[in-house]
C-alpha positions as CSV (number, residue, x, y, z in Angstrom):
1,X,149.2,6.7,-23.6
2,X,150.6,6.0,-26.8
3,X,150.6,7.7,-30.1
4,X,147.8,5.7,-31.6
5,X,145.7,5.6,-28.5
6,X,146.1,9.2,-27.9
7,X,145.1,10.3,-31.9
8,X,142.0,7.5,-31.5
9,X,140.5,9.7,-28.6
10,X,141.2,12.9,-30.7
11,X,139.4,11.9,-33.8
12,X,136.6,11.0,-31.4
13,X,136.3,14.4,-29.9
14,X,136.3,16.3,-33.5
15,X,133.4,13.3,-34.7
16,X,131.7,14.5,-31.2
17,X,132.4,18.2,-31.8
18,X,131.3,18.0,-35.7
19,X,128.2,15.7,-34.5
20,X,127.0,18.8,-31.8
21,X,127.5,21.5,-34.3
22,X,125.5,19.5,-37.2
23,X,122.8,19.1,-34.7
24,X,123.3,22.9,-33.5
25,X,123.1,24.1,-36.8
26,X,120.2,21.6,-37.9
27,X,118.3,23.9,-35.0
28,X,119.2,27.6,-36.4
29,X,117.7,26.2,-39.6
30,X,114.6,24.8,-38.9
31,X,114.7,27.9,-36.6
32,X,115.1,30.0,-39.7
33,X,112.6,28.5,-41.8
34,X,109.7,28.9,-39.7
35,X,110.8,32.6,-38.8
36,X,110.9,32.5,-42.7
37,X,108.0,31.1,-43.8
38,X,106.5,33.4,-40.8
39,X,107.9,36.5,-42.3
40,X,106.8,35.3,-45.8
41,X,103.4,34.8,-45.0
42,X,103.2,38.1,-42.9
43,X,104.6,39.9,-46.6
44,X,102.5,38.0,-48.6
45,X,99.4,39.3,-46.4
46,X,100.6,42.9,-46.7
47,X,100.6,42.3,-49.9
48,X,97.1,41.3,-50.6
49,X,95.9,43.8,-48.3
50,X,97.8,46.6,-50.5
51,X,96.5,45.1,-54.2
52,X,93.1,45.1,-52.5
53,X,92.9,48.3,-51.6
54,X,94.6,49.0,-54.8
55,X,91.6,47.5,-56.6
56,X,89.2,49.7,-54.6
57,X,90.9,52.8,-55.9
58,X,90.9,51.3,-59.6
59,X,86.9,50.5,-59.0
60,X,86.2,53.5,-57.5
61,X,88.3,55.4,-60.8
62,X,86.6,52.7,-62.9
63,X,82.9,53.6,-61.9
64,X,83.9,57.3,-62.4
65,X,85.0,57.2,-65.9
66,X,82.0,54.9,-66.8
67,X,79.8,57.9,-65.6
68,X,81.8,60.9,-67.5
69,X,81.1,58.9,-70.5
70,X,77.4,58.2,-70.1
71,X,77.0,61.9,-69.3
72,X,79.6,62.9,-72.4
73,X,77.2,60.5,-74.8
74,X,73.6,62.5,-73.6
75,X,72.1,65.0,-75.9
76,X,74.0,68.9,-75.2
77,X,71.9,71.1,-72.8
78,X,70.1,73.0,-75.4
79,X,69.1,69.8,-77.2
80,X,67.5,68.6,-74.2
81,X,65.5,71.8,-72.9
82,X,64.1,72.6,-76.5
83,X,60.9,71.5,-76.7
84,X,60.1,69.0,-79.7
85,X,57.3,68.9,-81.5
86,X,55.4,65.6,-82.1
87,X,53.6,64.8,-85.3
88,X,50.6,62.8,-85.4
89,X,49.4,60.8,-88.3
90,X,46.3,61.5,-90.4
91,X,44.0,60.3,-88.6
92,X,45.0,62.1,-84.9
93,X,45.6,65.7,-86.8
94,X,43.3,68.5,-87.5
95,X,41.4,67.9,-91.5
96,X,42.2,70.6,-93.3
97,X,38.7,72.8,-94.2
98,X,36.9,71.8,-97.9
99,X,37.0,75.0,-99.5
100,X,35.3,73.3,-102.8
101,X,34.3,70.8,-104.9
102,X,34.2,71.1,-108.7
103,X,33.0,68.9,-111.4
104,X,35.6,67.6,-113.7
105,X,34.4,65.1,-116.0
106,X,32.3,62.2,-117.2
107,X,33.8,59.0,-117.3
108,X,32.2,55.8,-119.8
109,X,28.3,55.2,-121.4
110,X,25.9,52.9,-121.7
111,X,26.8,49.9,-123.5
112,X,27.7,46.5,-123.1
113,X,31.3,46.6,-123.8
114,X,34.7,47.3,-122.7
115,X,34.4,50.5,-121.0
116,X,30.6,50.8,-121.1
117,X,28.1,50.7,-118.6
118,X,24.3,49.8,-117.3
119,X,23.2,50.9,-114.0
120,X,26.6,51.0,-112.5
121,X,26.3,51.4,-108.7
122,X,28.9,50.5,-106.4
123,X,33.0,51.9,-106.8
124,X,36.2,51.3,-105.1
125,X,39.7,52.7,-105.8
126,X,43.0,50.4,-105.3
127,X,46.3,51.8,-104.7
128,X,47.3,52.2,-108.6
129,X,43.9,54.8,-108.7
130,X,42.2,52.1,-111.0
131,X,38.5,51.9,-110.1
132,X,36.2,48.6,-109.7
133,X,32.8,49.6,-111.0
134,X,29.6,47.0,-110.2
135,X,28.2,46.8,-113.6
136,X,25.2,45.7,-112.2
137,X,23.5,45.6,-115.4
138,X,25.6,43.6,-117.3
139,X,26.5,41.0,-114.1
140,X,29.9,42.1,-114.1
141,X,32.6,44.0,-112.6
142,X,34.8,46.4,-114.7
143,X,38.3,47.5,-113.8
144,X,38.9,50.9,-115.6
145,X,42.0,53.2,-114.7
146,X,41.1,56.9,-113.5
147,X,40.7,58.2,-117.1
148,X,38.1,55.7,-117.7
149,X,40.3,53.3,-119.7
150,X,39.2,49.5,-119.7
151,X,41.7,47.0,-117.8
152,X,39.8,44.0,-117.6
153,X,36.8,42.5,-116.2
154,X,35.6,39.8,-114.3
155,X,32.7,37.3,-114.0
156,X,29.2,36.8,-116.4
157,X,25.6,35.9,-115.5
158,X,24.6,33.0,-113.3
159,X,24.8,31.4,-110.1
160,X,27.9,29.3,-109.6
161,X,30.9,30.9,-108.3
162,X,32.7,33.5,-110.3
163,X,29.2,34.6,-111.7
164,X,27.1,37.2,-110.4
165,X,23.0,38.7,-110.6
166,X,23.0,42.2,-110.1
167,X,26.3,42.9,-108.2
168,X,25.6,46.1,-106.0
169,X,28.8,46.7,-104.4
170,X,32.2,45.7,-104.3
171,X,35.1,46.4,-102.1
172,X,39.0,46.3,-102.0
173,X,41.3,44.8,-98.8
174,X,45.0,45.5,-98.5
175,X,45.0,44.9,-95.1
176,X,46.5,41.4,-94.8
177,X,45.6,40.0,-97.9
178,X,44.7,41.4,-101.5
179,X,41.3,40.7,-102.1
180,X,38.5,41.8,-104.0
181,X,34.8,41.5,-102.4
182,X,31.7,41.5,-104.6
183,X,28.1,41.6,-103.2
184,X,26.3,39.4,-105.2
185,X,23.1,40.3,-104.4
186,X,20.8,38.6,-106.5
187,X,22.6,35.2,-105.5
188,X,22.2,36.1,-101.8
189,X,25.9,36.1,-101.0
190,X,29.1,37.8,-100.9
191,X,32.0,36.7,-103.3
192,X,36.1,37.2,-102.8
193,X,38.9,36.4,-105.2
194,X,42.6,37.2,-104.2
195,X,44.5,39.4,-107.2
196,X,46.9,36.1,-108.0
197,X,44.5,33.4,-109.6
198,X,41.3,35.5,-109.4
199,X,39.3,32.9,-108.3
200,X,36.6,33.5,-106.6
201,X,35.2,31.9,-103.4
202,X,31.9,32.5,-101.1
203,X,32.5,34.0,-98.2
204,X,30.0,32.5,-95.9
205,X,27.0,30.0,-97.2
206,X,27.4,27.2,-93.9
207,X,26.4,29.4,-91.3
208,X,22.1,28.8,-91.2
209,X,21.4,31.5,-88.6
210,X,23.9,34.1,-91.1
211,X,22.2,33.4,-94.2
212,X,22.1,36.8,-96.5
213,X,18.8,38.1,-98.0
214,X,20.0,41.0,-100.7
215,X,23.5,42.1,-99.5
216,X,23.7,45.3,-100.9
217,X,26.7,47.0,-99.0
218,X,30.8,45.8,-98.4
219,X,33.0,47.6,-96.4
220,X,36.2,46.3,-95.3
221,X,37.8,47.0,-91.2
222,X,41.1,48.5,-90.1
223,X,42.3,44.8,-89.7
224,X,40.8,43.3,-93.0
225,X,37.4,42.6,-91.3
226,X,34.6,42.4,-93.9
227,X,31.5,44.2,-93.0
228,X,28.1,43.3,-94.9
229,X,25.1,45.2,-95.1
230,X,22.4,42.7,-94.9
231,X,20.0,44.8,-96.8
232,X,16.8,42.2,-96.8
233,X,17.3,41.1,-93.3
234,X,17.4,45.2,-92.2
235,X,21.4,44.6,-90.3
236,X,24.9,44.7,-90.7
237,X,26.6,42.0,-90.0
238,X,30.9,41.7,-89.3
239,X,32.8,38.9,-90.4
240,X,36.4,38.1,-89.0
241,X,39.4,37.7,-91.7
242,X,38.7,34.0,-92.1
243,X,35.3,34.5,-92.9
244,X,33.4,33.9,-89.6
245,X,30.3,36.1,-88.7
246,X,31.3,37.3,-85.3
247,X,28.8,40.4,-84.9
248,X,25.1,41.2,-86.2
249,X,23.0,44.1,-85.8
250,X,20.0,45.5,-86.5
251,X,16.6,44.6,-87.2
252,X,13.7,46.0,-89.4
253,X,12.1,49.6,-87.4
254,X,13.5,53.3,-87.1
255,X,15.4,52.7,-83.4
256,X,19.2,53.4,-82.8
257,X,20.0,49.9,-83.5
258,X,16.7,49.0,-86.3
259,X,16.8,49.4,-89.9
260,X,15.2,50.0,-92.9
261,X,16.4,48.5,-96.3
262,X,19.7,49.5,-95.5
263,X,22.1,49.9,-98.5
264,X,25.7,50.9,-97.6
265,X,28.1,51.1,-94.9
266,X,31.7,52.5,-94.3
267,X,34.3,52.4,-91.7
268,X,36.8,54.7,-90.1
269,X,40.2,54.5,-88.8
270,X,39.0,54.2,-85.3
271,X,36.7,51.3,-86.0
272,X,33.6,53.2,-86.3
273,X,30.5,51.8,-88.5
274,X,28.7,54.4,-90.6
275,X,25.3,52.6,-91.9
276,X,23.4,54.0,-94.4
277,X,19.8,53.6,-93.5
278,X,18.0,54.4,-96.3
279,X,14.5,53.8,-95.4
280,X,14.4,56.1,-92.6
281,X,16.8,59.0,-94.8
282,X,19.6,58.4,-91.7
283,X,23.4,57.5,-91.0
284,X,23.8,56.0,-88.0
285,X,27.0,55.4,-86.2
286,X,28.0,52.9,-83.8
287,X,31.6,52.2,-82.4
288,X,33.8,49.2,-82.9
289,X,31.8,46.7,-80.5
290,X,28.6,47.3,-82.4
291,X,27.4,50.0,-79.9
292,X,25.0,53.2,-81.6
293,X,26.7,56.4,-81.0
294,X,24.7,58.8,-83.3
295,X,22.5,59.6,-86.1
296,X,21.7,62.7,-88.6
297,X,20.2,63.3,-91.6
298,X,16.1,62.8,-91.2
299,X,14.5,63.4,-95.1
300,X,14.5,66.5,-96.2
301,X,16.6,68.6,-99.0
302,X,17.6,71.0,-96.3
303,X,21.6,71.1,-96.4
304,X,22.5,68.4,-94.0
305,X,19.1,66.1,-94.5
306,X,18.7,63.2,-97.0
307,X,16.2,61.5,-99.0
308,X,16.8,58.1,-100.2
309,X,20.8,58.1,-99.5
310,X,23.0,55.5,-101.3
311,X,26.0,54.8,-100.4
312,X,28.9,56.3,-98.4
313,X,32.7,56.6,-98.5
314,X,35.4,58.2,-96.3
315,X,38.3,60.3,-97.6
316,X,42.0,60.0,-96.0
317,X,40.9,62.6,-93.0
318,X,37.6,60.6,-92.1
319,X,35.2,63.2,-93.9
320,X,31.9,61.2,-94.7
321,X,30.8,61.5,-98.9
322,X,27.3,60.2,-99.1
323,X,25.0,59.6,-102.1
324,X,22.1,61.8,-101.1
325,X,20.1,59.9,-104.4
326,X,16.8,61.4,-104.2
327,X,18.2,64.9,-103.9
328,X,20.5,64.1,-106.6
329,X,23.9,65.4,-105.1
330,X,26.2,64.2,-102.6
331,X,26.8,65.6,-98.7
332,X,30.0,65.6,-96.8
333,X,29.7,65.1,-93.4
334,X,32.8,65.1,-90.2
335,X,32.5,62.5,-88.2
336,X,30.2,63.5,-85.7
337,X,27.5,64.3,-88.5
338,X,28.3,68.2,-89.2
339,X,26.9,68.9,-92.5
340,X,30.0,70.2,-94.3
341,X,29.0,70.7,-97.8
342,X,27.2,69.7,-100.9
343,X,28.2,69.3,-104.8
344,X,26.6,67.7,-107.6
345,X,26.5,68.1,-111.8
346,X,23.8,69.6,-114.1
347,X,23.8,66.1,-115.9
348,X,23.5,64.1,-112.3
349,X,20.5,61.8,-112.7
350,X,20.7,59.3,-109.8
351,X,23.9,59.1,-108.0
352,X,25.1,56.2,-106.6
353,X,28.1,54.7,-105.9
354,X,30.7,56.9,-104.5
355,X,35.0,56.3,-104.1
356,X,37.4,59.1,-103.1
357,X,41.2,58.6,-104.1
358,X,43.9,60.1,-102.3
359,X,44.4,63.2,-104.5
360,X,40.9,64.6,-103.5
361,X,38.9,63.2,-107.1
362,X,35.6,61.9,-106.1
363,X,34.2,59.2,-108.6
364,X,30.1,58.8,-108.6
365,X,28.4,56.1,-110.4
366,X,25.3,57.7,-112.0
367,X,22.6,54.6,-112.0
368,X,20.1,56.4,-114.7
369,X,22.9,58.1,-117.0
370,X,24.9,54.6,-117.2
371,X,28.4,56.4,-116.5
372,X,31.0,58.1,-114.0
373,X,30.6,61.3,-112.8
374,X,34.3,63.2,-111.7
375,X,35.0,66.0,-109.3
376,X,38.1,67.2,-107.2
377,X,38.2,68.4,-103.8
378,X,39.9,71.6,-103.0
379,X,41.3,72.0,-99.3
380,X,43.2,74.2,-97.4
381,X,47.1,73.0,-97.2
């Protein structure tokens, strides 16, 4: 063999040799990249399992400092075992006793101007103490303050709105809207004006089977509901806020639910109707829905009876003032009709019309003597 021949056959066995060990080593690394890729994935799925598990502990440690601080944010453990005491409002408490009632003063004359008076009868008491008077004499309604100082006045003789014949009662209603009600009794009707343009509207004259025969008495609801004393008709009727008749009772007799000539009526914080039936010398109470729950009085001058009562108005703890007229003084009563007290004045003719303000003064309109009679209550604090 010659040279050329013999180095030809040797660079074929090293391209042969180099071929095999390409293709060997080809082998070990696929070989290696699927025990690789094996032993990755078997890491990578140690490590989840460790981070979960890690994550349990940190929940776990997480839910536990959630609850040391809800129980580090409740009250200490004398805080919580001391017993509080709960305050109810007015209404829920116990009233404190009357221990008196005095005369104070006399308030305006007879007269037609400012100030002046003829047969006033109903009253009512706003928030600044100034007190509406029905001037029922002089077709009018005064506003005076509580030291009998004309403000101003408001409507004249006649029929058309904003004028009045006889007024006999008035009331305020702070409820949902300022208003001032007027029962304009010779027109047959009750009139309302709002305290911004003071004009005055009727507040119910379509309803036929609602018409008013001498409304004599206003009283206004917890929720601004306007309750009329339908005097000639021997009922009360309720109107809602927009002026819709939505309850009547009553009809002329000397039953739980009949009437005669009542004149007044006033209601409690609970929705309870006090009707002063004058007629038969009674008060009669019924509940919210209209239904009778009691009745005192029965004529008499015995403390506690009546003869010809007026009119009626409750105090801040629901104590009942009424206008005991033919006995010339005025009763208090609680709520369930205990007799509480009596006061009057040596110069009290014919009380009438009856407001009590928040400080305890009681103002009576005196029908005969043309003025304002003054007292003050005296309780227990």
């Amino acid at each position: 063999m010659s040279n050329k021949q013999h180095s030809f056959s040797n660079l074929r066995c090293n391209a042969a040799k180099r071929a095999c060990t390409k293709s060997e080593f080809r082998e070990k690394v696929a070989k290696c990249t699927k025990v690789g890729k094996f032993q990755s994935v078997r890491k990578f799925q140690r490590l989840t399992l460790r981070t979960l598990r890690t994550l349990e502990h940190f929940t776990d440690y997480l839910c536990l400092l959630l609850l040391v601080l809800c129980l580090s944010c409740t009250l200490p453990e004398a805080e919580v075992v001391q017993p509080v005491e709960i305050l109810f409002s007015n209404r829920e408490r116990e009233a404190p006793p009357i221990f008196g009632i005095r005369y104070i003063e006399t308030l305006g004359r007879t007269g037609h101007g400012a100030g002046e008076f003829r047969t006033p009868l109903g009253l009512a008491i706003d928030e600044a103490d100034r007190i509406y008077v029905a001037d029922a004499g002089n077709n009018r309604v005064q506003v005076v303050d509580n030291a009998g100082n004309f403000i101003l006045e408001f409507g004249s003789r006649g029929w058309r709105t904003g004028e009045f014949d006889h007024p006999t009662d008035i009331a305020l209603s702070f409820q949902r809207r300022y208003r001032l009600y007027v029962a304009d009794t010779g027109n047959n009707r009750v009139q309302y004006c709002n305290f911004v343009d003071r004009i005055f509207y009727p507040l119910s004259e379509s309803v036929e089977d609602i018409l008013l025969d001498r409304p004599k008495g206003i009283g206004i609801g917890r929720n601004g509901e306007v309750y009329v004393v339908d005097t000639g008709n021997h009922r009360w009727v309720e109107f809602n806020v927009t002026g819709v008749p939505v309850v009547a009772r009553g009809s002329f007799g000397n039953g739980s639910e009949q009437f005669w000539d009542p004149t007044d009526l006033g209601v409690d914080a609970h929705g309870n109707v006090y009707i002063v039936d004058t007629g038969n010398h009674l008060i009669k109470k019924y509940d919210f829905s209209g239904n009778p729950i009691n009745m005192w009085g029965g004529e008499g001058d015995a403390l506690g009876q009546l003869r010809e009562p007026k009119c009626i108005a409750l105090d801040e703890w629901n104590y009942l003032y009424v206008t005991d007229s033919g006995n010339r003084r005025i009763q208090v009563f609680a709520p369930d009709g205990r007799s509480i007290t009596e006061f009057s004045a040596p110069t009290l003719q014919e009380p009438v019309g009856i407001a009590v303000s928040k400080t305890g003064r009681v103002f009576v309109s005196d029908a005969e003597a043309n003025d304002i009679k003054v007292f003050q209550v005296f309780r227990k604090k």
